[in-house]
Structure formats: C-alpha cells, structure tokens
C-alpha positions in Angstrom: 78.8 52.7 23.4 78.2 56.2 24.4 78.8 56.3 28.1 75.5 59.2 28.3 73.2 56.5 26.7 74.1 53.6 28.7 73.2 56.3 31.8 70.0 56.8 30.3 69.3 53.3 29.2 69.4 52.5 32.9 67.6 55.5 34.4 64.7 53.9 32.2 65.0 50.9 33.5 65.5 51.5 37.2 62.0 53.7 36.6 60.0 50.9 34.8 60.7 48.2 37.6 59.9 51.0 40.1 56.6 51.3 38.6 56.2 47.8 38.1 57.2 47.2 42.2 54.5 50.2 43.3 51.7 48.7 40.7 52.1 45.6 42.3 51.9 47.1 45.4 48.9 48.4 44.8 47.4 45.2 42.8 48.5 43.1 45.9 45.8 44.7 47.9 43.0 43.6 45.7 42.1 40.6 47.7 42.3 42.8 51.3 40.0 45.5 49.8 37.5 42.4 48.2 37.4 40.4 52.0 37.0 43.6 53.7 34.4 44.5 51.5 35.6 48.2 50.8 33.9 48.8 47.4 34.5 52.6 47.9 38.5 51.6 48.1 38.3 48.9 45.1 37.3 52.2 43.0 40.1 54.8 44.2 42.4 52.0 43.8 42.0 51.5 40.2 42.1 55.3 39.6 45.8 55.5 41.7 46.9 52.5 39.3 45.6 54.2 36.1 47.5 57.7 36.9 50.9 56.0 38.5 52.3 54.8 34.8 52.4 58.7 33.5 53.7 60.3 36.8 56.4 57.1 36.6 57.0 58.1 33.0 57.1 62.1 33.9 59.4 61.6 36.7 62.1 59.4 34.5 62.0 61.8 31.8 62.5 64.6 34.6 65.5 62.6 36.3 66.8 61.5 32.9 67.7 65.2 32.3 70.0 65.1 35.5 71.5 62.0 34.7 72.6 62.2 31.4 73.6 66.2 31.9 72.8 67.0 28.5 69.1 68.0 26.5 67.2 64.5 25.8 65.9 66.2 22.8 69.1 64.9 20.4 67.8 61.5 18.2 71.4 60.2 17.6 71.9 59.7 22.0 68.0 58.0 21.7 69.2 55.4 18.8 72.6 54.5 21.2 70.1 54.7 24.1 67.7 51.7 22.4 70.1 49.7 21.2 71.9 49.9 25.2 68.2 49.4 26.0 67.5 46.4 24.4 71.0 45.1 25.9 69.9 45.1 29.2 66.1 44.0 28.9 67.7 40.3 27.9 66.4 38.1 30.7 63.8 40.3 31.7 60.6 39.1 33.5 58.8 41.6 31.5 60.5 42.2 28.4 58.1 43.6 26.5 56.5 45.7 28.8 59.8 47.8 29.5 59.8 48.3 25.8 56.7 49.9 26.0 57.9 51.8 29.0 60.9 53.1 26.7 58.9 54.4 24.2 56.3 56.2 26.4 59.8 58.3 28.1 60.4 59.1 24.4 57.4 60.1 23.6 56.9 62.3 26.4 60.5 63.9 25.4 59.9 64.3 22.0 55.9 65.4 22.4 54.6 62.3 20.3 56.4 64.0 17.7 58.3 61.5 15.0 58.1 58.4 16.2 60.7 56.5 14.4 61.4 52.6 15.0 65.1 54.1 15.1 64.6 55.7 17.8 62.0 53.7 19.9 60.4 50.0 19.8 57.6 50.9 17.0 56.8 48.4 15.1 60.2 45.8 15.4 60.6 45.0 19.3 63.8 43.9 20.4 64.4 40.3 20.4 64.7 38.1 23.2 68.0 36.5 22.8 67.9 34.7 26.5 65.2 32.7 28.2 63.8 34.0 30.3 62.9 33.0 33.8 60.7 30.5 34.7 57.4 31.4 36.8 55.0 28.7 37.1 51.7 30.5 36.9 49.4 27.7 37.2 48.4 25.5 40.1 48.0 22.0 38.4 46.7 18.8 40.0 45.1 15.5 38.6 41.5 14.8 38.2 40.5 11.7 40.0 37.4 11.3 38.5 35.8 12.8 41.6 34.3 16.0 40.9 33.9 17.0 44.4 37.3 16.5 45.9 38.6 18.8 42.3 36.2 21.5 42.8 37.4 21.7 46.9 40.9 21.6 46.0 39.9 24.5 43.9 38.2 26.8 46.3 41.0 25.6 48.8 43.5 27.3 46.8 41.8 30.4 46.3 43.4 31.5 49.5 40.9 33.7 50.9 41.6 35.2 54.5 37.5 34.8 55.3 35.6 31.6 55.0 33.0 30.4 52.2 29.5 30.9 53.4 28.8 27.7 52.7 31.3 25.6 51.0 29.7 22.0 51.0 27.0 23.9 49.2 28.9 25.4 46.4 30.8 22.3 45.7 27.6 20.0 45.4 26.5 22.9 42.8 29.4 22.8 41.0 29.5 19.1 41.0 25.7 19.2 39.6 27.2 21.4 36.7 30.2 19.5 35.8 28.1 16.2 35.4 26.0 17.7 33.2 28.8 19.8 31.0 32.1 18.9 31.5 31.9 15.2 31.9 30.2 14.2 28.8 33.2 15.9 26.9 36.1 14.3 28.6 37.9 11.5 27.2 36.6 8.3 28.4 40.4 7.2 29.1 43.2 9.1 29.8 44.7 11.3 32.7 42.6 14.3 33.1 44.1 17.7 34.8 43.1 20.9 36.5 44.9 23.4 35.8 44.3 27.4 37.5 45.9 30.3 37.3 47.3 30.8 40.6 46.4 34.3 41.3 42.6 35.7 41.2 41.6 38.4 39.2 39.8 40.8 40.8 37.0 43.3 39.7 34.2 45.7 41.0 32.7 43.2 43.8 34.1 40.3 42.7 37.0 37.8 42.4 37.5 35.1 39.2 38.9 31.9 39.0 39.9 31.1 36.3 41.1 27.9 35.0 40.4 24.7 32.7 39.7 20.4 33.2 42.6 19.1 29.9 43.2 16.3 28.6 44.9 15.2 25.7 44.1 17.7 22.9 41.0 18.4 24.9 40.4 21.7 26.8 37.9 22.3 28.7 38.1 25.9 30.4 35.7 27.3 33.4 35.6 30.8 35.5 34.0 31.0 39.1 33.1 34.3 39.8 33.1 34.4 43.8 31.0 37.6 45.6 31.2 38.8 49.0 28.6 38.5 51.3 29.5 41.8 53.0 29.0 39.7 56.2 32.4 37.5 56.7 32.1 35.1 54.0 32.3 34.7 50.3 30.6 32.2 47.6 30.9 31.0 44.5 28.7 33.0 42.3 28.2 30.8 39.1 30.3 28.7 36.9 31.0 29.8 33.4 31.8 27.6 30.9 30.5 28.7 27.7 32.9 30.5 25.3 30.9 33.9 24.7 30.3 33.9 28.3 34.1 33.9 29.1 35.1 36.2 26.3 32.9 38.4 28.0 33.6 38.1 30.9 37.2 40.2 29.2 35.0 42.6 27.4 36.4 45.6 25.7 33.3 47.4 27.9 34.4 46.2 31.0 37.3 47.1 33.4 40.4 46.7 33.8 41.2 43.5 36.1 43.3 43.7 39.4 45.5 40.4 39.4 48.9 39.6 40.6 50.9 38.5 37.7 54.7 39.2 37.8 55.3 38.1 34.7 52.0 39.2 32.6 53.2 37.3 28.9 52.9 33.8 31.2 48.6 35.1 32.0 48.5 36.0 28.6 49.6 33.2 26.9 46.9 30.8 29.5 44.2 33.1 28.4 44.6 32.7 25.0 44.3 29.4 25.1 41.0 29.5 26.5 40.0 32.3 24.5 41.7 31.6 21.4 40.1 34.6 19.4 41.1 36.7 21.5 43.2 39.6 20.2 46.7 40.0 22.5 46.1 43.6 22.9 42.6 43.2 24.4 44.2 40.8 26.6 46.7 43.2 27.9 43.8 46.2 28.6 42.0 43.8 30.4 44.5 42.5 32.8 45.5 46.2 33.0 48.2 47.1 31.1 46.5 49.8 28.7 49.5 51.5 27.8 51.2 48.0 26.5 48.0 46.9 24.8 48.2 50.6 23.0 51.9 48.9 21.8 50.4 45.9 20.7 47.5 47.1 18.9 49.4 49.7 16.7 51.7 46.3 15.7 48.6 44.8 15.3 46.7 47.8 13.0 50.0 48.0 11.1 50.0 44.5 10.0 46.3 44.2 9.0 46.1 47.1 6.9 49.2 46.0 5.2 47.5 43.1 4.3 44.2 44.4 3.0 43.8 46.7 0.1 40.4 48.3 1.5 40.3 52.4 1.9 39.7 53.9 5.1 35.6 55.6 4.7 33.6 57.1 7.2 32.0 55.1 9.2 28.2 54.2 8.5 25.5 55.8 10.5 24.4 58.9 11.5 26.9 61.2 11.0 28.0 62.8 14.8 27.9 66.7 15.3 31.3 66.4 18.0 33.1 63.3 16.0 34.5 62.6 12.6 34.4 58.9 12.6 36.7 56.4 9.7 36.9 52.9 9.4 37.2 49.9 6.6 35.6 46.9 5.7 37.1 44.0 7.5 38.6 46.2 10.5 37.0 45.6 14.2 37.5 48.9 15.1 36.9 53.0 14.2 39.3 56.3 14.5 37.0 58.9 16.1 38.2 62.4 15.7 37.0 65.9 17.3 35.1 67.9 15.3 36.4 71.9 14.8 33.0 73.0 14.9 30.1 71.4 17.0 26.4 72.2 15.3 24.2 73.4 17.7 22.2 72.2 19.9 25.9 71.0 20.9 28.0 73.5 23.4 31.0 71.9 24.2 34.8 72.5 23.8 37.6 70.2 22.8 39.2 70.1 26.1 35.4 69.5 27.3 35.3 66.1 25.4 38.9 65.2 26.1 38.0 65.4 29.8 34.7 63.1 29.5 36.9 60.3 27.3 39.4 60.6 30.2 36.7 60.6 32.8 35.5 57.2 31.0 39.0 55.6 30.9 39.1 55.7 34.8 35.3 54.7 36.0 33.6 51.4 36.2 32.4 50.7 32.8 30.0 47.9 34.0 30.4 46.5 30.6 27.8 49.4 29.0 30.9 51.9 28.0 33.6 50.8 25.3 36.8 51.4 26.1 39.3 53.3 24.4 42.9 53.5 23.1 43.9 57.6 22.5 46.5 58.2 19.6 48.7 61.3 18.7 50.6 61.6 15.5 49.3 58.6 14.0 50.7 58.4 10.2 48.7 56.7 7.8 49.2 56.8 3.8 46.9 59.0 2.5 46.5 57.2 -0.9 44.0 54.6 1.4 41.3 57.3 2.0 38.8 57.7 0.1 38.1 61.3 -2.2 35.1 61.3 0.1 36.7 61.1 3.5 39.5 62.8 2.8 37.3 65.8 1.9 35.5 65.5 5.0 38.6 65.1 7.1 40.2 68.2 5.6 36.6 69.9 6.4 35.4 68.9 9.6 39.4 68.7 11.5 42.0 70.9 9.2 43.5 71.2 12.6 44.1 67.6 13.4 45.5 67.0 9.9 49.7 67.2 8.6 49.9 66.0 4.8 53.4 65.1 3.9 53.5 63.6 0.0 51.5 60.4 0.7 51.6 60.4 4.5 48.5 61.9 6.5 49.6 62.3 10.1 46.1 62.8 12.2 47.4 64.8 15.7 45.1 63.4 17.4 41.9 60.5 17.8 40.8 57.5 19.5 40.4 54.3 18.7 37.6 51.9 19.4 35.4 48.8 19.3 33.2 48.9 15.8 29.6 47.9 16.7 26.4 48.1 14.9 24.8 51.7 15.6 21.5 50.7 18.1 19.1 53.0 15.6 20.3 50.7 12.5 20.1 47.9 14.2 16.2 48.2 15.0 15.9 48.9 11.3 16.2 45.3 10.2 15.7 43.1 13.7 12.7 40.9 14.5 10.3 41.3 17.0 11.5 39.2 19.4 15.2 40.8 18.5 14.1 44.3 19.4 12.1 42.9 22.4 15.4 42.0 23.3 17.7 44.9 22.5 15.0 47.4 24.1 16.0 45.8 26.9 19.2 45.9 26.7 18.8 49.7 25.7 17.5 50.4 29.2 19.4 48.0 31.3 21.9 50.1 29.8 20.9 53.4 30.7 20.1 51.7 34.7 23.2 50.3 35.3 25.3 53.5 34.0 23.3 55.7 36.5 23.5 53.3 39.0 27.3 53.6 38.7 27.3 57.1 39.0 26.8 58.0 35.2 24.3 59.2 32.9 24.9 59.5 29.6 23.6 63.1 28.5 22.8 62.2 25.0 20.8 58.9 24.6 19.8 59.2 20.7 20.1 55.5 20.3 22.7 56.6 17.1 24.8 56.9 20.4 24.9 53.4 21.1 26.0 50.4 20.0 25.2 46.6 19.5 28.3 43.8 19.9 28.1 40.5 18.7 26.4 38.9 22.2 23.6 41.2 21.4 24.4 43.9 24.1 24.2 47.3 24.4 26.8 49.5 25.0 27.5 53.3 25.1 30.1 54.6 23.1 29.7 58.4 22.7 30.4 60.7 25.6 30.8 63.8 25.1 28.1 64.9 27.5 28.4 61.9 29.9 29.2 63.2 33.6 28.1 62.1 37.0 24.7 61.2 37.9 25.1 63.4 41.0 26.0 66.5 39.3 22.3 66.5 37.2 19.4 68.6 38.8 16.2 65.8 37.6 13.1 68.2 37.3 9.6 67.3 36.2 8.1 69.6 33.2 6.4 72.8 35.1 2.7 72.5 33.9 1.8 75.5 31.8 -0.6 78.7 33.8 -1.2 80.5 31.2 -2.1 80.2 27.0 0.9 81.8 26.1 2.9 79.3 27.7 0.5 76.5 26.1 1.4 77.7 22.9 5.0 78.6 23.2 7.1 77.0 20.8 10.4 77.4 23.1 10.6 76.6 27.3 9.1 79.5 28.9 10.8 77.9 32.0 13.8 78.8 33.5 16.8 75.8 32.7 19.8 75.5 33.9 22.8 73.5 32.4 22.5 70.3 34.3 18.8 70.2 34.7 17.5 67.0 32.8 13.9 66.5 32.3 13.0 62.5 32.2 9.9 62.9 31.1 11.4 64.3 27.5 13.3 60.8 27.0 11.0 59.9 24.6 11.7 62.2 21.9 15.1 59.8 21.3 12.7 57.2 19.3 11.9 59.9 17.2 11.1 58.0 13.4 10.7 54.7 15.7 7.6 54.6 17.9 7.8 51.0 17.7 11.1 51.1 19.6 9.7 53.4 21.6 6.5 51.7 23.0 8.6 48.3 23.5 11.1 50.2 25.3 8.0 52.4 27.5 6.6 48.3 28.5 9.9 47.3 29.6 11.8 50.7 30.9 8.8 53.4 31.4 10.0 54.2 34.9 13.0 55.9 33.2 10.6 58.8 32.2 9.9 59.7 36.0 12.2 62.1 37.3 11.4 60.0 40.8 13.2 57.7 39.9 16.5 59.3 39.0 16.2 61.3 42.5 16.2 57.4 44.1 19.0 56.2 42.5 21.1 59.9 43.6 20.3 59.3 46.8 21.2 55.8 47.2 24.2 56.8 45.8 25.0 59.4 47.9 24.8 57.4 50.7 27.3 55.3 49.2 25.6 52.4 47.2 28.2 50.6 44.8 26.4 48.8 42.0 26.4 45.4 41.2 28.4 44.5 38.1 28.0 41.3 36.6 29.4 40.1 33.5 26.8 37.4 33.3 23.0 37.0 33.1 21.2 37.0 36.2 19.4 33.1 35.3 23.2 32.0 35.1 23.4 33.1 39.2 23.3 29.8 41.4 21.5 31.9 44.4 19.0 33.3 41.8 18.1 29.5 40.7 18.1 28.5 44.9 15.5 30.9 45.3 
C-alpha cells in the first residue's frame, strides 16, 4: 500500500470524527437551549450545524495537501486511498457516514467532476467485515398492565433539568388515550414492552419522544411532543399515534431534527420500524444528516430507474419561467433545473435563485417548504428522455447540459418531493376538498410569514398538495424575508389620467408588495378565490403584514406544530 494514501486515508478520517465530535457538541445543547427557552439560539444553532460539514470537508481537503506533499488531483493515489479507506472504517460507529465524508473530500478535490465508484463510495459502499459496536439506543422496560406507572416511567426518563408543569395531569391524559387506542390492540396475553429511544429529538419549540408498547409480532408505536411553558416547566403536548400523523411528524417539509445519536444506523433502523414506508434517505435528512441522505438517495435513484423502463418527461403543470422541471411515472420525486433565460415579468439571476434554495435549506420550514437535495454532474443515459424533453432541455439549459454517446451529464439541479400542483388540484376536487385546501393555501402563506418568510410569487402553480392533503411551497426563487418587504396599500387615483392608466403611475420600488393585489393569483378560478377571501381575506390588508413585521422584530418565534391544533390536549382542556 502506498505509504501517501494510507496518510491521506487517515487525514480523512481524523477530519470526519472531528466533525462528528463538534456536531455533537453542538446537538448536545439542544435540550439546554429548549429548558432555557432560547428559541432565538435553537435557530442559529441549526445554521452553525448546517455550515460545519463543508468548512470540515474544506479544511481536510486543505490539510490533505500538506500531508500527503503531493497534488490530490492524481485518480490512481484516490483508488489506493479508498481501498486504505475502507480498511480502517471496519469497526466504525459510523461506517457509512465516513463513507460519505470520503466522497464529499473527493468531490471537493476533483470539483464534482467524474465521480467514479473507483475512486469514491458511489454506488458500491464498502462492506462491513466486523461488527460493530454495540450501543443500546433504547430504554426498554415491561408493561405491567398499569398505564399510569408506564407513561411516568416515561416522562421520568425524559431527563429534563426543569420540572413538568403538571405531571399527574399529563399522565391521567395519556392514560385516557391509551385505554381508548392502545389497549384494545394489545394481545390479551403475553408480556407487553415499552420501548424509547433514549435520547429526544428536538425541533423549533419542541422536544419528541418517541417510542412504541410491543408485543409479540405486535407494534404499537407513539410520539409525545413536549412544549415549554417559557415559565420553568414543560408538558406533554399531545400523543400521536396514528401512522400519517407520525410520518409527518418526519416530513420532507419540515426540519432537520437535533438528537443525540452516536451511532445514527441504530435511530434509523428504530424508525423504520415504526414508519415502515419510510425511505432511509428521508430518514437520514430528517435526523440531520443531509449530506448522507444525498448518498443514500442517489443509491436509491440508481436502483429504481434501473428497474423501470419509463422515460424521464417534463413534469406536468404549468410550465415555470425560472425552472426546467423532469420526472417519470412511478418516481416520488422531480429534477428542477435553472432556466438560461427568465421571461419577463421575472428579473432574477442564477446566482439569485441559488442563494434563495440555499437560504431555504438553512430556515425553519414549518412543514410549508419542501426540502431539497442539490446535484452536480449527475449522469443519466440519454436514451431515457424523451424527443420532447430532451429538446426542451437542450433549449431552455444548453449550459447545464454535457452529451457524451448515450450519457447526459446535467451540471447542475435539485431534487425534490413530487406533489400535485395546488392550481391542478382545484381542477378536479370537491367542495368540501377545496374548502379544505383553501385553507391550507393560506395557513400556508401565515405561518411562512410568521417565520420570517414570504413567498414572493404565490400563483398557486407554485405550490403543492402531498398525500395528507397539505400545502406546501416549493418554488423560491423570489422567497426572502418578511422583514426586507416594504407592504404598501394601492395610492387612490387624483386624477383621470391615472384612473385610466393601463400601467402604475405610482412610484415602486423592488421590495414593495401590495396585499391588496393578492387576488389576481386565482386568476381563471374565482371560485378558489372567494373560498379562500371567506377563510383568509385578512391576507389582502397590508395591516396585517405590518403586525406580523413588527412582532417579529421584536423577536416573536412562531409556533410550529406538526400536528392539528384539535389533536392539542390544552386546546381540548379549554
């Protein structure tokens, strides 16, 4: 083995588990920053995790230079350098993450330039020839068919530093509950357990427990979403127990949890037992480990295109004037590319809606924003597009293109969640369906402003529909803070001219927004629009975007629950 690759097979190494050792720094404060309250905190936090995986990455790749005392830039040192790699990753706590790790130094070498399985961990990761170390993840205790006494062991070992506001309370709820849900579905005979994951996950305002009752071949799993009372003491939220309401509680629109896993294959492997369907890679984002989902999912992508015979073809709907958007039947998700010319009324630059996809990737979704996986050089064979995209592609992003033979290597897109498009959607619902998804349309639109967003463009072509009905935004390439817009009211004409003038005769300026115009996104569907004036009409009052500005100014952090408010125990109190 070359002596030079072994070097640099460690220098990786040493710089993934000190990553791994400073993101667990900085995910072992979670809990201090929920008791303490320090919303303000919980949000820079997440932002310092998101940007300490490239500056790790940037700073092995710039030691790596020293190390090996030769240009990284030669393939034959990278193939001795994986295979030394792989070597010492048996036995690893986090086997496949370093892989990851390896490949995102090589990438940054090479410039996401031919990626070769070689060369890095593409598509055949290293095996795990030794076991690795046990970590028991779960806290696990018998049932004693005593409801009470399980659901106090359970708060007992969430470990919080600050008491439950009222805990007798919360049990006797959750006791209520679990007669009238769980019980009915346990075996009558039998040991029953509980079993939790031992460390909480925390999010926004809140911390989950997450766990399940089992027995036998039966699995019963719950989550208990506990708040703050921003006065010394938490509570226990709700209990979820319904499947769709624990997938999405791990929504692709949601962010990234903050939970203490050292080994995070052991939380994976729990979660997908309670949430079978589940894809690994969605798993991964949402316990935040983007970069290793990205791994995963390209495995993934790979392996279901291999086994469908479907072309790639744009993507139904409206067609977008900044992105190029592909799919195929039978595929969850879309490539969106950047257009090389935006129509007008659109005036915004490449780099422009880079920033705004980044800008997404590190705010609070609050389940309305789809998250993202961004792609260079991905290859594909260009025999599985169809005449009609392919002529679009080479139209609308020459740029972004490389044809080789049969293999079309887009430079650059991102990948997402397929949804229905909202303005199809109310093309075919029922009444009491678009009663509903009006609503959801501006729930939407409040709780991204009341997180500090606003979407710029709200043509309902913009958003999307999942499978539990809600809406979510998915294109932002005007999306910025809600503090940056100037919310004006329509200046009320003086004179005829102005009357009749077919363009403003008022002066605008680039971030003034006028409420009142929000109407005109129903155009071709006034019957959206007056179910959506009955429920949301207060959107078209430039008062009330000058409220929510000012409460967040004064540092208001939203509210962001992944469940109704009927499902909130205090709501039903009350």
């Amino acid at each position: 083995m070359n002596k030079t690759a072994r070097r640099l097979a460690k220098a990786i190494l040493n710089g993934f588990d000190a990553f791994f050792a400073e993101y667990k720094n900085i995910t072992y404060g979670a809990q201090g920053r929920f008791e303490r309250a320090d919303w303000q905190e919980v949000q820079s936090a997440m932002g310092q995790r998101l940007d300490l995986y490239k500056q790790k990455v940037i700073s092995v790749a710039d030691s790596a230079r020293d190390i090996t005392g030769q240009d990284l830039r030669d393939r034959d040192l990278w193939q001795q350098t994986k295979a030394e790699f792989a070597r010492i990753i048996q036995g690893h706590r986090n086997f496949e993450i370093t892989q990851t790790f390896f490949n995102s130094v090589y990438c940054y070498v090479f410039a996401h330039q031919q990626i070769r399985d070689l060369h890095a961990f593409v598509m055949n990761p290293a095996s795990q020839l030794t076991a690795l170390p046990s970590e028991d993840v779960l806290l696990r205790f018998r049932y004693e068919a005593d409801a009470a006494a399980a659901f106090r062991n359970i708060l007992d070992n969430c470990g919080f530093n600050i008491p439950f506001e009222d805990k007798l309370r919360d049990v006797g709820i959750l006791t209520h509950v679990f007669e009238a849900v769980f019980a009915p579905r346990l075996p009558a005979t039998g040991a029953v357990w509980v079993e939790m994951l031992e460390s909480l996950f925390f999010r926004n305002k809140a911390a989950y427990v997450i766990g399940r009752f089992v027995s036998g071949g039966v699995s019963l799993p719950f989550i208990l979403p506990v708040l703050n009372n921003e006065q010394g003491g938490v509570y226990v939220d709700t209990l979820l127990h319904d499947p769709d309401d624990i997938s999405i509680v791990f929504s692709f629109s949601r962010s990234y949890f903050m939970v203490d896993a050292s080994t995070p294959s052991a939380y994976i492997d729990f979660l997908r037992t309670i949430m079978p369907h589940k894809e690994i890679f969605e798993l991964y984002s949402a316990i935040g480990f983007p970069k290793h989902s990205k791994t995963v999912y390209y495995r993934r992508a790979v392996e279901m295109t291999l086994a469908s015979q479907d072309e790639y073809v744009t993507a139904p709907g409206i067609k977008g004037m900044v992105m190029q958007v592909f799919t195929r039947d039978g595929f969850d998700y879309v490539y969106k590319l950047i257009r090389e010319r935006f129509a007008p009324p659109k005036n915004v630059t490449r780099a422009h809606v880079r920033h705004c996809y980044a800008l997404v990737k590190r705010w609070e979704r609050g389940g309305r924003m789809a998250d993202t996986q961004e792609f260079n050089n991905l290859a594909f064979d260009r025999r599985r597009f169809s005449a009609e995209l392919l002529a679009e592609l080479r139209r609308e992003v020459p740029s972004l293109l490389e044809e080789k033979g049969n293999v079309l290597v887009i430079k650059h897109c991102y990948i997402e969640r397929k949804m229905e498009p909202l303005n199809l959607y109310v093309q075919h619902c029922t009444d009491e369906q678009l009663h509903n998804v009006m609503d959801e349309y501006g729930n939407a639109i409040k709780q991204l402003a009341a997180g500090n967003l606003f979407p710029g463009d709200m043509l309902l072509k913009n958003f999307g529909v999942t499978r539990h009905g809600r809406v979510v935004f998915y294109d932002y390439d005007e999306i910025c803070p809600l503090t940056d817009c100037c919310f004006r009211w329509l200046p009320e004409p003086q004179t005829e001219e102005q009357v009749l003038a077919g363009q403003p005769w008022y002066h605008v300026a680039p971030n003034d927004i006028f409420p009142e115009e929000f109407s005109l996104f129903f155009s071709g569907n006034q019957h959206a629009r007056r179910v959506f004036e009955e429920l949301h009409g207060e959107l078209y009052d430039p008062a009330w975007w000058l409220a929510m500005q000012t409460r967040i100014r004064s540092g208001y952090v939203a509210d962001v629950f992944p469940y109704r408010k009927k499902q909130r125990f205090q709501q039903r109190a009350v």
